[in-house]
C-alpha positions in Angstrom: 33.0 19.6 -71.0 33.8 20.5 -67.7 33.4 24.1 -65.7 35.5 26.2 -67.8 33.9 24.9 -71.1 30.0 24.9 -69.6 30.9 29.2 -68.7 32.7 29.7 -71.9 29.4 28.3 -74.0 27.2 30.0 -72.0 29.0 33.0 -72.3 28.9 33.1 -76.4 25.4 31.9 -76.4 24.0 35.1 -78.0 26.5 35.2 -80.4 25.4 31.2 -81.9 21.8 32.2 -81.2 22.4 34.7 -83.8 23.5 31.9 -86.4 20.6 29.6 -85.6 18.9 29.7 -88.8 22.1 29.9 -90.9 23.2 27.1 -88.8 20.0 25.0 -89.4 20.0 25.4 -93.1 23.4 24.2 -93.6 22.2 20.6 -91.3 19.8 20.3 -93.5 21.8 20.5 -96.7 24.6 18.2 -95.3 21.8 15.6 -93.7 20.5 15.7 -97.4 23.8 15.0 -98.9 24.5 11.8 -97.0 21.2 10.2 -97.6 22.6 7.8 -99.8 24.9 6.5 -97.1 22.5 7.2 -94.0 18.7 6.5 -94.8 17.2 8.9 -91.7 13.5 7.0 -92.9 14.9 4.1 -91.5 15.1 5.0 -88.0 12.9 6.8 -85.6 14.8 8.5 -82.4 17.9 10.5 -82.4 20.1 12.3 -79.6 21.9 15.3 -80.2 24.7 15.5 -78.1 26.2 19.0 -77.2 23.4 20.1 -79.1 23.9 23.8 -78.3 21.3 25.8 -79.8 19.2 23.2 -81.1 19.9 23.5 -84.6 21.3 20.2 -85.4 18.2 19.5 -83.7 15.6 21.0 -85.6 17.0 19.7 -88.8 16.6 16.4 -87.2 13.3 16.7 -86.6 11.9 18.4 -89.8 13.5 15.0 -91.4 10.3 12.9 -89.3 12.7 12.0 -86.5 12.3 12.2 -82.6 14.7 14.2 -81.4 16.2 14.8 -77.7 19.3 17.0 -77.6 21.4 17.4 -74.4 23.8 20.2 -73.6 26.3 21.4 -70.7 25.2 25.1 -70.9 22.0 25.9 -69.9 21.8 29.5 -71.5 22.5 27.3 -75.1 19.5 24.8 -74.1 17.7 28.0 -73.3 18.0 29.7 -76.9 17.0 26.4 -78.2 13.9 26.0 -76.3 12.9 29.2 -77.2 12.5 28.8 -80.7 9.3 28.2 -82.0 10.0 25.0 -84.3 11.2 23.2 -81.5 8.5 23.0 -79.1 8.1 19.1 -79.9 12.0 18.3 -79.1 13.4 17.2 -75.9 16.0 19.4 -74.8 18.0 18.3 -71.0 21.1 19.5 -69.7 23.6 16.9 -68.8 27.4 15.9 -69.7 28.3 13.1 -72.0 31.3 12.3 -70.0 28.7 11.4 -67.3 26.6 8.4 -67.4 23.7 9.9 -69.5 20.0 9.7 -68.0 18.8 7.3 -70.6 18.9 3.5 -70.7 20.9 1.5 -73.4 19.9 0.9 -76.5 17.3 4.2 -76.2 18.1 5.9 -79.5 18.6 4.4 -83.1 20.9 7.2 -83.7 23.2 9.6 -81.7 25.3 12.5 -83.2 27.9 14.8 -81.8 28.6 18.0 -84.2 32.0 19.7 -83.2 32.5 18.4 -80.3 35.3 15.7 -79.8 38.4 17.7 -81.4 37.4 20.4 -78.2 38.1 17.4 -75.9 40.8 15.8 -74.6 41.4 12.1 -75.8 40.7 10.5 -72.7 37.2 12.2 -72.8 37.1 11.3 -76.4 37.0 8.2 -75.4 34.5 8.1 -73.0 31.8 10.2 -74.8 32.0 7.6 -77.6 32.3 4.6 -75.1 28.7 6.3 -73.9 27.2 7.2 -77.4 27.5 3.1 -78.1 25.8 2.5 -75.1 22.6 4.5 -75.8 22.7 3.7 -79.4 21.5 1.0 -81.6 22.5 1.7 -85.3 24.6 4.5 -85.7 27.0 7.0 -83.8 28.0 10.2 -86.0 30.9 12.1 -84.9 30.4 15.0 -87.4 33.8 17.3 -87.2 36.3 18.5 -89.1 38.3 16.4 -91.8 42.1 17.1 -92.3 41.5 19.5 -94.9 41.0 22.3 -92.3 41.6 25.7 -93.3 44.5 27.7 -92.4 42.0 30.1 -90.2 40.8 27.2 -88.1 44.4 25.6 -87.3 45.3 29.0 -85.9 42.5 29.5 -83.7 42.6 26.0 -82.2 46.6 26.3 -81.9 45.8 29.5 -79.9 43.1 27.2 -78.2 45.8 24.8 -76.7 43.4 21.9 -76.8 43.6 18.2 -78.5 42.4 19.1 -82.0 45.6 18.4 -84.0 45.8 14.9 -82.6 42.1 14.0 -82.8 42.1 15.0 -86.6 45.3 12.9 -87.1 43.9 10.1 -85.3 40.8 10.4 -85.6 39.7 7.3 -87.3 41.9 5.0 -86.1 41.1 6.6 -82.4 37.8 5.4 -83.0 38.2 1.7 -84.4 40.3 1.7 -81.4 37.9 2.7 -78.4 37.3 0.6 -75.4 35.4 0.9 -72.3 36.0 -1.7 -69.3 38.0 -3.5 -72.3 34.4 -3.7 -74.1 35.1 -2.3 -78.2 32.6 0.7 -78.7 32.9 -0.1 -82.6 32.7 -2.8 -84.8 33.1 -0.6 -87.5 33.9 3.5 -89.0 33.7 4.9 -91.9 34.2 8.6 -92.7 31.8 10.5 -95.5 33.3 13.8 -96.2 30.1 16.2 -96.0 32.0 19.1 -97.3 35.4 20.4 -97.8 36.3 20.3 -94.3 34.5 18.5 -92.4 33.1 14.9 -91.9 30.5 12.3 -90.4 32.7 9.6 -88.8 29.9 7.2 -88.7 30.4 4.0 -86.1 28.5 1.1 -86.2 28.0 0.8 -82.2 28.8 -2.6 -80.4 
């Protein structure tokens, strides 16, 4: 999530802007799906972190919960403001790897969708060392699963980032996170929500 990330997701913003609804619909179904494991009427405020164009979001919030998303590229937080289902949802632009502007505890749930196999696993570590510190019940890392398709191994080897490690690891990474020798997680457990991709969901400490 630093420079070169922030202009590359600003860059594309049209292009996701043009998936928004597509995006929105398939939230909804997967949000649906793991009811049964994660009972949304149970809680009330959720954070959206690298929301991008507010989808995720807007999902969220058509399920009765207060939403706040946060994003590194404005031009993203700009699309999402913009559409007209999301006038009641808190959009700011700030970077997870930074000490968010919220105080501990502030949300019952926070999610991340797609966004830690981009990272390296130092900054892995520290968005989910910050997730558990705004969050009460539940962090959801919501990414792929290791039965990626052939497609998406190419285009993230051409990518030269972390992402074959994180979804090798990627549990066990978690279980094993610690901030100023502080555990983030008492516990993970990973819900396949389709064929390739999961919620890791981590009970925060």
């Amino acid at each position: 999530m630093g420079k070169n990330s922030r202009f590359l997701f600003n860059l594309i913003a049209p292009i996701y802007g043009l998936f928004y609804k597509m995006q929105k619909k398939r939230y909804g179904m997967v949000i649906d799906k793991v009811t049964d494991e994660l009972n949304l009427s149970l809680f009330g405020r959720v954070l959206d972190v690298g929301c991008g164009t507010g989808a995720l979001c807007s999902a969220f919030y058509e399920k009765g919960l207060s939403v706040t998303g946060i994003d590194t590229a404005e031009k993203m937080l700009m699309i999402a403001k913009k559409q007209p289902e999301n006038k009641a949802i808190n959009f700011f632009q700030a970077n997870v790897l930074n000490q968010l502007p919220f105080e501990s505890k502030s949300f019952d749930i926070s999610i991340a969708s797609y966004v830690a196999h981009g990272l390296q696993k130092n900054e892995r570590n520290q968005m989910y060392a910050e997730m558990s510190r705004v969050t009460k019940s539940k962090v959801i890392i919501y990414d792929y699963n290791q039965k990626r398709s052939l497609l998406t191994s190419i285009i993230e080897w051409l990518e030269r980032g972390d992402y074959f490690r994180f979804i090798k690891e990627a549990e066990v990474e978690m279980k094993n996170c610690a901030s100023e020798m502080n555990e983030c997680f008492s516990e993970v457990k990973v819900v396949d929500v389709d064929s390739k991709a999961a919620w890791y969901i981590c009970t925060p400490i």
